[in-house]
N, C-alpha and C positions, 0 to 999 in steps of 0.2 A: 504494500500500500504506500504509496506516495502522498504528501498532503507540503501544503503550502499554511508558513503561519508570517500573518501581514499583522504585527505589531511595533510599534515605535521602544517599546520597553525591554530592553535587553533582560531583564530580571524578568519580565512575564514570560518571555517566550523559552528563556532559559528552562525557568518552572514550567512552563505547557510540555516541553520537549521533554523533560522527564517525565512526565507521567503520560506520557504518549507513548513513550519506550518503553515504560512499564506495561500498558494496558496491549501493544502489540509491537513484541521484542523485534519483528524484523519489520519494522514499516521504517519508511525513510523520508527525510525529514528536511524542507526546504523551509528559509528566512528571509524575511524582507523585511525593512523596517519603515519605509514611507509606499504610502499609496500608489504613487511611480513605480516604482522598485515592484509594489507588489505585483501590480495591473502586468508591469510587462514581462515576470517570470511566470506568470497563472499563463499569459498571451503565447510561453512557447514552450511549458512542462507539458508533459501528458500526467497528468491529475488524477484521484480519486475525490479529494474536498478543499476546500479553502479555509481556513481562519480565518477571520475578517476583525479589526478592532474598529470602532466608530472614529476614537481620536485621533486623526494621525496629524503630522506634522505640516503638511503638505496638502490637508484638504482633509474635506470630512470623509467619513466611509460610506455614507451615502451617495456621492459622487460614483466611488473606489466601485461598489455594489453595480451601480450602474453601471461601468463599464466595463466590467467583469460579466453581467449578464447581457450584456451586448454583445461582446467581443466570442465572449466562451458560455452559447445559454446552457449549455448540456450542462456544467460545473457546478457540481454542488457546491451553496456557499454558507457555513456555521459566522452568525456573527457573534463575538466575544465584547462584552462590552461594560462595563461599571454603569452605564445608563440600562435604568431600570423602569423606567415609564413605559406605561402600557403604549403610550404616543408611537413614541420610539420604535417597539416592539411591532405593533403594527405597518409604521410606513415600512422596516423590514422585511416583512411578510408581504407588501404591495411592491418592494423591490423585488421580492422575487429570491429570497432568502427561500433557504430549505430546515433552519435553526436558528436557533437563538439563545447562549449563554450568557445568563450573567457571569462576570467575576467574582462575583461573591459566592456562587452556587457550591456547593461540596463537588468533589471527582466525580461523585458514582453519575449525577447531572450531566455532563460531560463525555463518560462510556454510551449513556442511553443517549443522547446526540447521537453520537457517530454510528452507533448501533442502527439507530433509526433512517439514519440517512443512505449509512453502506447498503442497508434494506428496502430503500425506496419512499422511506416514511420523512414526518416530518416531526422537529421539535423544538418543540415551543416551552417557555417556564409554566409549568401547573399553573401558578399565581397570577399568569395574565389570561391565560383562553376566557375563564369566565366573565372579564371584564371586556375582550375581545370580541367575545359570541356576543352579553350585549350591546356593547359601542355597534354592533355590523347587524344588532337583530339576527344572528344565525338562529334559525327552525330547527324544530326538533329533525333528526335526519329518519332516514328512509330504512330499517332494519338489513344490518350489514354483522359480517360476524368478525368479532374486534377483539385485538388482542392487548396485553399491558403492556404496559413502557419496556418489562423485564424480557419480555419474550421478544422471539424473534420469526413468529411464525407469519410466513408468504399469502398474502390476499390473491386470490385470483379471481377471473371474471365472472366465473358461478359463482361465487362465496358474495361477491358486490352486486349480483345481480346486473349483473352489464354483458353486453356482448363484445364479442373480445374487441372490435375495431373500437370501440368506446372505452375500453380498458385501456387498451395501448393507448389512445390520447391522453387519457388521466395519467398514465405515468409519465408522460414526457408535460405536461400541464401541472402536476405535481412537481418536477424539474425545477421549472420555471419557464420551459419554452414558452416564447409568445405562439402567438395561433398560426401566422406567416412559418415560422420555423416550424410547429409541428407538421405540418403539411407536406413541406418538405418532405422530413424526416418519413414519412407514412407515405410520400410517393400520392396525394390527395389533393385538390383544390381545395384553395382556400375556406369555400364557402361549405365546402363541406365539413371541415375542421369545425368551422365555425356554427354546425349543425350539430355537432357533435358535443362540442362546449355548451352549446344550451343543453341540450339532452342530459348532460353529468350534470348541470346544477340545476334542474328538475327533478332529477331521481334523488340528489343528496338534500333539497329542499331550499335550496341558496338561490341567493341574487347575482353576485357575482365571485370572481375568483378568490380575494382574498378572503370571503367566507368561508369556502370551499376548503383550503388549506387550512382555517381554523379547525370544521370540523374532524378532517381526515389527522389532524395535529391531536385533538380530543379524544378521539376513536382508537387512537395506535393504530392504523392501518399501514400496511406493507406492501410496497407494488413488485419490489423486488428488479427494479431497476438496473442496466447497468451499471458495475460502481465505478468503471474508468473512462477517463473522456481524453479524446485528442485533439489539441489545438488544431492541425491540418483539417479535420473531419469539421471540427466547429467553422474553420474559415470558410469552408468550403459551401455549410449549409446556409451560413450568413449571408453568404455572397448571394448564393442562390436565392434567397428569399427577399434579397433590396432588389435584386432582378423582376422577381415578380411582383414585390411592390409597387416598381415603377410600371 
């Protein structure tokens, strides 16, 4: 496993990297310490996830977030941050984040991230979803069969009641892909993608996306995702879908 940690604090990333080694002895282990730095080693590693810190020195990470999911949407991105507002925590999740650690949080907080994430899932702090769900009015969802933060067991299209080309969108929609890129990706017209996006938050009972992600963050759901992505592969679907945007 490869991972990318984008913090300004030589002593945070010092402490992430050991208990990273701890938690998986052969993963390896890339630094950046400004937003630049980070944006353009994420732009030519072949990746499994990103760290992301908000405060960097050179911009916020909400900038950082952005063009990280623009550049590379396939990239999973865990943001790490001492900002604890649900605010925060939310525009996140509307960036297109797939996580969200506080600093403050115990280790085991931090296994069930990358758990969740190397699995397709998403996560979020307990302490925000329910202010989350109602800041966004999320609805009760649509009976799915849900596993805990602890487990690591694979949702599949029968278990979500979705048919599997509706499955496949939700996991790269879980991602973070916009609808142009999953189309791509799924070899689809756009408007069918976008057929499909309503369809998943009909069934889950959402308005829109960053609903979506609340509930499936609530639920523990697992898409089982691929965990690696290639910068070549990312440039490549990018490119292709400002083609057909234009």
């Amino acid at each position: 496993m490869r991972v990318l940690i984008v913090d300004d604090h030589a002593l945070f990333r010092a402490g992430l990297a050991l208990l990273l080694k701890e938690l998986y002895p052969d993963i390896e282990l890339l630094q950046a310490s400004t937003r630049m730095e980070g944006v353009q080693r994420a732009q030519q590693e072949k990746l499994n996830m990103v760290f992301l810190d908000l405060d960097l020195p050179d911009g916020h990470g909400f900038g950082a977030l952005t063009e990280l999911k623009e550049s590379r949407p396939s990239l999973p991105v865990i943001v790490t941050s001492a900002d604890e507002r649900v605010e925060t925590i939310g525009h996140c999740v509307e960036l297109r984040a797939m996580g969200y650690v506080p600093k403050s949080a115990p280790p085991e907080a931090l296994h069930a991230a990358i758990s969740a994430v190397l699995a397709g899932g998403v996560f979020l702090p307990a302490s925000s979803i329910d202010h989350l769900r109602r800041e966004n009015a999320v609805l009760p969802q649509q009976p799915t069969e849900t596993v805990s933060s602890g487990e690591t067991k694979i949702s599949t299209a029968k278990d979500l009641r979705l048919a599997p080309r509706e499955f496949e969108c939700l996991t790269w929609l879980t991602r973070g892909l916009p609808s142009k890129a999953i189309a791509t990706r799924m070899g689809l017209e756009d408007i069918t993608v976008r057929k499909y996006v309503s369809n998943l938050l009909a069934h889950f009972n959402v308005r829109r996306r960053t609903e979506l992600i609340v509930a499936l963050a609530e639920s523990g759901v697992r898409l089982g995702m691929p965990p690696v992505t290639d910068p070549a592969c990312d440039r490549k679907q990018s490119s292709a879908a400002r083609i057909q945007a234009g």
